[in-house]
SERO-4910 file (N, C-alpha, C, O; in steps of 0.05 Angstrom, whole numbers):
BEGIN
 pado doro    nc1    nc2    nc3   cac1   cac2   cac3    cc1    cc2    cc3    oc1    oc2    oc3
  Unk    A    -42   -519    606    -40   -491    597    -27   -475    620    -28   -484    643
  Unk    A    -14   -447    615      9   -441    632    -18   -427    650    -42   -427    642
  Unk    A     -5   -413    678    -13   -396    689    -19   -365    682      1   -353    676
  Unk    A    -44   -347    681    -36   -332    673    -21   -311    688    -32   -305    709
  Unk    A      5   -294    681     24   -277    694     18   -255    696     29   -246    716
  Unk    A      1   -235    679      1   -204    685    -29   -211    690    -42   -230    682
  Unk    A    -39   -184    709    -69   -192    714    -58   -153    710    -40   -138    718
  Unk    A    -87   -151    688    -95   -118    693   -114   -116    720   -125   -134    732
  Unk    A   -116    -90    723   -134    -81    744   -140    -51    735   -122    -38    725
  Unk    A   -169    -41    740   -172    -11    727   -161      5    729   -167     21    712
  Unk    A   -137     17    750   -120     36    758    -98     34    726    -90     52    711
  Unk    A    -93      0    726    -69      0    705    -89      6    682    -85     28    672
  Unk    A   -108     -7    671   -124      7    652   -125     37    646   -119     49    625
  Unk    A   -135     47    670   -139     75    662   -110     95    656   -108    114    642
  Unk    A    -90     81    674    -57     99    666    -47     89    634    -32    100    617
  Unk    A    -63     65    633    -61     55    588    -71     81    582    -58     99    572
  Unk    A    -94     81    589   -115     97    573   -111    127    565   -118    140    545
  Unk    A    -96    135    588    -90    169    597    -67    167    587    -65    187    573
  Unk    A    -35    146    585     -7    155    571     -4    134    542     14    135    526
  Unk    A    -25    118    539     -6    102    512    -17    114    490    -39    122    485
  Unk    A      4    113    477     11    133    446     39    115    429     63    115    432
  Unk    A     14     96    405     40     75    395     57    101    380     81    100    376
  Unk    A     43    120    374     81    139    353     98    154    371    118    167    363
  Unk    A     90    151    399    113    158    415    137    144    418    135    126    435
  Unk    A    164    146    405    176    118    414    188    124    437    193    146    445
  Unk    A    192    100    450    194     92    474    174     91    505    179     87    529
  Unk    A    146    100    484    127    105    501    112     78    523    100     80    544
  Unk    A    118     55    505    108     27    521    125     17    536    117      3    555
  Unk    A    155     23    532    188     19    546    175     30    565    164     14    580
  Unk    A    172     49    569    162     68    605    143     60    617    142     55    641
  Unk    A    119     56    594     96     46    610     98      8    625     88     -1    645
  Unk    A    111      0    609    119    -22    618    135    -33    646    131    -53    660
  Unk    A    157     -8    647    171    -11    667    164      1    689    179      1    709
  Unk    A    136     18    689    119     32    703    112     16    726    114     19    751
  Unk    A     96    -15    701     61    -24    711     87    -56    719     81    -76    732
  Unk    A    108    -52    709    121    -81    720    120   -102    703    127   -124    711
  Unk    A    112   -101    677    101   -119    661    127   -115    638    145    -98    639
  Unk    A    121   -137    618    139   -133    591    135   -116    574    116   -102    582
  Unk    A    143   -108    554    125    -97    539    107   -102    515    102    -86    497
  Unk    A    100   -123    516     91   -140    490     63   -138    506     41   -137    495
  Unk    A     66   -137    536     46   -137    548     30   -117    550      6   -121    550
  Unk    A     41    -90    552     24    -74    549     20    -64    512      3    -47    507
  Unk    A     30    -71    500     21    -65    472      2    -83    460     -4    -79    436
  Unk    A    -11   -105    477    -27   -129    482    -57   -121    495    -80   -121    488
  Unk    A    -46   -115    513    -67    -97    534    -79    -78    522   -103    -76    524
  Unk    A    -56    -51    500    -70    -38    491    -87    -38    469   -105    -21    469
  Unk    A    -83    -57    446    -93    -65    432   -127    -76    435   -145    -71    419
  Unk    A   -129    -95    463   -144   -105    472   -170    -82    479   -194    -84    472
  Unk    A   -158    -65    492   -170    -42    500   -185    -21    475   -205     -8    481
  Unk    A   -174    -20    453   -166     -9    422   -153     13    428   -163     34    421
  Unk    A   -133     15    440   -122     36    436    -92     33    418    -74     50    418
  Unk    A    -92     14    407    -68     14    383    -69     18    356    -91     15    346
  Unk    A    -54     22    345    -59     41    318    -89     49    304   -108     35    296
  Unk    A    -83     74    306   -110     85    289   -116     78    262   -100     89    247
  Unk    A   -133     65    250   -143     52    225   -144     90    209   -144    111    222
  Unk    A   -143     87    187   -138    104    160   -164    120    158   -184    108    150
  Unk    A   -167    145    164   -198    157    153   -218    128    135   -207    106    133
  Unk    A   -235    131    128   -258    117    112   -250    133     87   -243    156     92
  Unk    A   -249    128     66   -260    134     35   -285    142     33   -304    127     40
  Unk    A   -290    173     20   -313    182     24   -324    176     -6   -309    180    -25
  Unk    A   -348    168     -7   -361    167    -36   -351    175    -61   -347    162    -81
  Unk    A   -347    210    -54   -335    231    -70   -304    217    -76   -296    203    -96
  Unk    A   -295    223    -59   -264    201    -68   -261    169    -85   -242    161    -98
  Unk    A   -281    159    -79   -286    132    -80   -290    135   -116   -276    121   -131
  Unk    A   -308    153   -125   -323    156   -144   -299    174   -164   -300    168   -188
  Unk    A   -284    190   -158   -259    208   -171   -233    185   -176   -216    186   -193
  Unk    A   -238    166   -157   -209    144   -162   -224    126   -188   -212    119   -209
  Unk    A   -243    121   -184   -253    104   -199   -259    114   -232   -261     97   -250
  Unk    A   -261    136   -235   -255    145   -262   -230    163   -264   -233    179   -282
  Unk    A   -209    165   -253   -191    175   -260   -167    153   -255   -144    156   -260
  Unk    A   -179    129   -244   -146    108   -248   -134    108   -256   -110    110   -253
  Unk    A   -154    102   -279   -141     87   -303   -116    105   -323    -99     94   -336
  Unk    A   -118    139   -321    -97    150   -343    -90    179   -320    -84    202   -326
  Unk    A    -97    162   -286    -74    186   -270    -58    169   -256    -64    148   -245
  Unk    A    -30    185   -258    -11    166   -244    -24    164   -210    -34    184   -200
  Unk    A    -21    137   -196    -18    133   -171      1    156   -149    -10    165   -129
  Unk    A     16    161   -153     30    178   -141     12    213   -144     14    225   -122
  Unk    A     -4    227   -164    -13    240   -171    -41    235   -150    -49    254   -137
  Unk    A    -48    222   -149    -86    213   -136    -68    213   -107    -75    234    -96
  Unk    A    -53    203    -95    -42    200    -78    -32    221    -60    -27    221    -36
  Unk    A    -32    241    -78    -22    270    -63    -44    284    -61    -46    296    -40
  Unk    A    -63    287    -80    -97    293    -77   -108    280    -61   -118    292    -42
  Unk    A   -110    250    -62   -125    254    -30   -116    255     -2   -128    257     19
  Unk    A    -91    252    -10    -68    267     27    -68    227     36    -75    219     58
  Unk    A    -61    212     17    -56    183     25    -37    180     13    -27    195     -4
  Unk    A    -30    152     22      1    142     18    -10    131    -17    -33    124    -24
  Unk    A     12    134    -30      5    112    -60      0     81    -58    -11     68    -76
  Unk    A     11     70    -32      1     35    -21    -20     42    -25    -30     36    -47
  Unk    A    -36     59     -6    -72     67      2    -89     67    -19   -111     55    -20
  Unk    A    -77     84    -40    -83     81    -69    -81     61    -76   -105     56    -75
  Unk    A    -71     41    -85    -65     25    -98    -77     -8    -89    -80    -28   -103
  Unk    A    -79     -3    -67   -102    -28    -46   -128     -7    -49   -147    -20    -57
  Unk    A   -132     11    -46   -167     20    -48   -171     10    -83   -189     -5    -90
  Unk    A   -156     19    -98   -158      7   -123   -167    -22   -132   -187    -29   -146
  Unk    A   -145    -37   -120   -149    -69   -126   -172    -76   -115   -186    -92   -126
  Unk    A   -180    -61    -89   -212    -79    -73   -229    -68    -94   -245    -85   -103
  Unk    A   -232    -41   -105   -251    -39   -123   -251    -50   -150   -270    -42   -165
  Unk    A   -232    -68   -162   -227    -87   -182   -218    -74   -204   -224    -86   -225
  Unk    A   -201    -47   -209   -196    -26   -214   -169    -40   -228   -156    -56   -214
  Unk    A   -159    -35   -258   -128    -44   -266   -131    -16   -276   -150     -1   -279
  Unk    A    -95    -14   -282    -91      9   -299    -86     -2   -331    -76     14   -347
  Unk    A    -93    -27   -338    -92    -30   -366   -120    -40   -378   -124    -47   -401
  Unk    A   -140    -39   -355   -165    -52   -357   -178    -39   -387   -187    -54   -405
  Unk    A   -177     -7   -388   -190      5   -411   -178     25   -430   -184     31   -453
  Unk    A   -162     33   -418   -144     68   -417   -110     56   -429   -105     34   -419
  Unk    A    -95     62   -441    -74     61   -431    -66     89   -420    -78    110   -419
  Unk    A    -35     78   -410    -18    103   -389      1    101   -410      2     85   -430
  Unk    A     18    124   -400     41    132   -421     56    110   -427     63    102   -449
  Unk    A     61    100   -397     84     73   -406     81     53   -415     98     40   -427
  Unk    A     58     48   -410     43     25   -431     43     24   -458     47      5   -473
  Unk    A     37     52   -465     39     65   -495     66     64   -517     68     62   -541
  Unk    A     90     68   -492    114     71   -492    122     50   -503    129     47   -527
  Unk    A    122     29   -477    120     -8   -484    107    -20   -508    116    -39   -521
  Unk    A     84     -4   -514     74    -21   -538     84    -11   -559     80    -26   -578
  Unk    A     98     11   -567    115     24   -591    143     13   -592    156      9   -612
  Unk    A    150     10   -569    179     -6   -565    170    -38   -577    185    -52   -592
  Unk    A    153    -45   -570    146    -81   -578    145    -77   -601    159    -92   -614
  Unk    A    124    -55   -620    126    -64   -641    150    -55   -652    154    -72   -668
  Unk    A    169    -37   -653    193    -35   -661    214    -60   -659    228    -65   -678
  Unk    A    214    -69   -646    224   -101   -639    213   -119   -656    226   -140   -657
  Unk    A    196   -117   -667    185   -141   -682    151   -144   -671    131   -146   -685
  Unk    A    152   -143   -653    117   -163   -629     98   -142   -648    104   -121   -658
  Unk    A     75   -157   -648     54   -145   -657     36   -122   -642     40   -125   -617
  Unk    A     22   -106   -647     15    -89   -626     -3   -110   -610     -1   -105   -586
  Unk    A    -20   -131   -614    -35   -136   -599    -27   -154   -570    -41   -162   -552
  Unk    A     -4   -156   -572      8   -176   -553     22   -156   -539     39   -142   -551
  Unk    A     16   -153   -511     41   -142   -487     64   -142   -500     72   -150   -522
  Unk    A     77   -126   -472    101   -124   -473    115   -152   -454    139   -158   -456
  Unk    A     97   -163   -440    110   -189   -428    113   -215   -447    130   -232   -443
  Unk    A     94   -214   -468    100   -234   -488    128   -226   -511    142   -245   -519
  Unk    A    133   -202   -517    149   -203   -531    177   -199   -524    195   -191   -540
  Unk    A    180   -206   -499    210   -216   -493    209   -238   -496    232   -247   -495
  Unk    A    184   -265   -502    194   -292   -507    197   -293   -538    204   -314   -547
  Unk    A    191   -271   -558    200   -271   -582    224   -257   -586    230   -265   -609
  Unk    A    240   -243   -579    256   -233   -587    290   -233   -567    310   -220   -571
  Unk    A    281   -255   -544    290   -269   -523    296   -254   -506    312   -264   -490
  Unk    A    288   -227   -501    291   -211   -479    261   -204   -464    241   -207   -479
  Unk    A    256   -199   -446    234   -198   -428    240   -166   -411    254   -159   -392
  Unk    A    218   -148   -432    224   -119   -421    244   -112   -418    255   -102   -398
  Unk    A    253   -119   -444    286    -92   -444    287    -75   -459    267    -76   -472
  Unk    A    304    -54   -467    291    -31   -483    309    -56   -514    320    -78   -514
  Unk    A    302    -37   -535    310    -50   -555    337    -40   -567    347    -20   -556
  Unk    A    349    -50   -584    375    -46   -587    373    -26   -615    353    -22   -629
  Unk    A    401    -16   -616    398      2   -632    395      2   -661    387     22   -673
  Unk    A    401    -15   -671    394    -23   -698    367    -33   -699    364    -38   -722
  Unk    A    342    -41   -684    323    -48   -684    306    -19   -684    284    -18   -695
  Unk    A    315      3   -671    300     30   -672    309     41   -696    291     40   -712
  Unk    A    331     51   -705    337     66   -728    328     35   -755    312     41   -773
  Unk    A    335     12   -755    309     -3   -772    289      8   -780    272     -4   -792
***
């Protein structure tokens, strides 16, 4: 096994502690060429230390409990601006809570999709993913003689 090459010491610790800031860019470039090291090294170091990226507020009950009955018939982008998070954030706090948007509710486009399928031929009870293997298209809108039909 190799030698190890950077050795911290508390002086270099504590100048981590007092300048590293990962949304500064070019903030580890300096600190690196500071302390003599690479910089994989000190973004290593800082990590080690926890001072690399800050984890996402916690989900508070109240939030927890408002996503969970309004999933299902508010758009993601909509919950997303209410609670001041990204729509990913939404949409992974969703899936861990076992949360679909076709689980109970439909959404508009779902609604949309299932009026377009049955216009196509598909029965209402079958998706919109099954009735492109009947009608040999897979979610496409329908043609025009199949709507005025």
């Amino acid at each position: 096994m190799p030698k190890k090459k950077w050795f911290w010491n508390d002086l270099s610790d504590a100048l981590l502690r007092r300048t590293y800031d990962p949304t500064v860019p070019g903030r580890s470039n300096m600190l690196a060429n500071r302390l003599r090291v690479p910089r994989w090294a000190v973004n290593r170091r800082a990590a080690a230390l926890g001072l690399s990226r800050q984890k996402e507020r916690p989900w508070s009950p109240a939030e927890r409990a408002y996503l969970e009955s309004n999933f299902h018939h508010v758009s993601v982008k909509a919950l997303a601006r209410r609670f001041g998070r990204s729509p990913t954030a939404v949409r992974l706090k969703a899936k861990r809570l076992g949360l679909r948007k076709s689980d109970e509710c439909y959404t508009a486009c779902s609604l949309a999709q299932r009026s377009v399928s049955t216009r196509t031929g598909c029965l209402l009870g079958s998706g919109p993913a099954n009735c492109g293997r009947r009608t040999g298209r897979r979610n496409a809108s329908p043609s025009r003689a199949a709507i005025a039909g």
